[in-house]
C-alpha positions in Angstrom: 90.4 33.4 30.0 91.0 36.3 32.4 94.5 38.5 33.2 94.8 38.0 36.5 97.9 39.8 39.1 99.8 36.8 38.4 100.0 37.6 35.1 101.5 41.0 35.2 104.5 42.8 36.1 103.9 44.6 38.9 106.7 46.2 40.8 109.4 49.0 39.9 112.2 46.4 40.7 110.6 44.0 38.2 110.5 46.3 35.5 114.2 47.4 36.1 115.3 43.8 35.2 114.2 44.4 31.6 116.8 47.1 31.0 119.6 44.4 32.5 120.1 41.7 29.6 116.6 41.3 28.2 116.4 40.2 24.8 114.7 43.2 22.7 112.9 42.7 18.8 111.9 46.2 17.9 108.3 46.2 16.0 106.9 49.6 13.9 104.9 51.4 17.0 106.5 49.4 19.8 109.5 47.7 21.9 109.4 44.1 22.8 111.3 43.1 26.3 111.6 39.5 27.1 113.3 38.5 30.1 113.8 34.6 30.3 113.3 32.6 33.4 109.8 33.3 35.0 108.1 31.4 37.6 105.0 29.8 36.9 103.6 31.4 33.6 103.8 34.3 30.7 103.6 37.6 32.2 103.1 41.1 31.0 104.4 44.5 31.8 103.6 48.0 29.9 105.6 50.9 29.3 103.7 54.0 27.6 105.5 56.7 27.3 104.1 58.8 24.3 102.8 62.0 25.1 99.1 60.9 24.6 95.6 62.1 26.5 94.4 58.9 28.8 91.9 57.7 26.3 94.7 57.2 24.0 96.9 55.5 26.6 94.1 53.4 28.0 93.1 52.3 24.5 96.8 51.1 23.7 97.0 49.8 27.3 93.5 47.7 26.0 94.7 46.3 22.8 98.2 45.0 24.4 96.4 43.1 27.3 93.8 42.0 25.0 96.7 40.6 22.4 98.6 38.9 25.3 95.6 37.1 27.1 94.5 36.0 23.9 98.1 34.5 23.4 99.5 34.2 26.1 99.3 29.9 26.8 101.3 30.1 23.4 104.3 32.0 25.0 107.6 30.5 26.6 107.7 30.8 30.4 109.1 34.6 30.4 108.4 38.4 31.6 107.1 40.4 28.8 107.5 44.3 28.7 105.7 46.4 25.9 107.1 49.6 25.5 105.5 52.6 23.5 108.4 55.0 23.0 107.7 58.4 23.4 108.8 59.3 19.6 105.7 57.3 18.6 103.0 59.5 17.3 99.8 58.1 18.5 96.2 58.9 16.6 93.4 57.1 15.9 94.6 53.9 13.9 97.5 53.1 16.3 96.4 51.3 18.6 94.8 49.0 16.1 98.3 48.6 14.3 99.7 47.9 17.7 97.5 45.0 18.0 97.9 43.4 14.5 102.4 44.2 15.1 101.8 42.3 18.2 99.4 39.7 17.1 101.7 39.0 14.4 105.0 38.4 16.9 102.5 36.2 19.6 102.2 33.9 16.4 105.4 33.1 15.9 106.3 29.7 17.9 109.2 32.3 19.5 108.8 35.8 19.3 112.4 36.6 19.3 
């Protein structure tokens, strides 16, 4: 299974949405944004904005796409926006903590 563009959020206007009337569920390292109503399938948006270096960003980046392809024919039909507050304090371990938080809220029949 692949993550193609139709898959992802894309646009600044998209991403706006989320701050409208999504529904939130905060987890330890991250936000969760769901916006209800999407077209054709899941999709994903990402939101770092922790001072990190661009390995760290691109490893956190990794794990969330990797958690949401993996789980993504699970989901309802919604826009998903992961957001990595800037408060967080990102070393080594987070990004696999990221992945287990978000693995654990995919399972769920609904997330929210």
């Amino acid at each position: 299974m692949d993550f193609p563009k139709t898959a992802r959020v894309r646009f600044r206007s998209e991403y706006l949405k989320f701050f409208e009337g999504s529904e939130v569920k905060r987890l330890g390292v991250c936000t969760l944004f769901r916006l209800s109503g999407a077209g054709s399938g899941a999709r994903l948006g990402m939101t770092i904005k922790a001072r990190v270096n661009s390995v760290q960003r691109n490893r956190l980046k990794r794990q969330i796409r990797e958690s949401f392809r993996l789980n993504r024919v699970r989901l309802p039909l919604a826009d998903y926006n992961i957001v990595v507050p800037g408060g967080v304090r990102v070393g080594y371990k987070t990004a696999r903590i990221l992945r287990s938080q978000l693995d654990t809220a995919w399972s769920h029949a609904n997330p929210f």
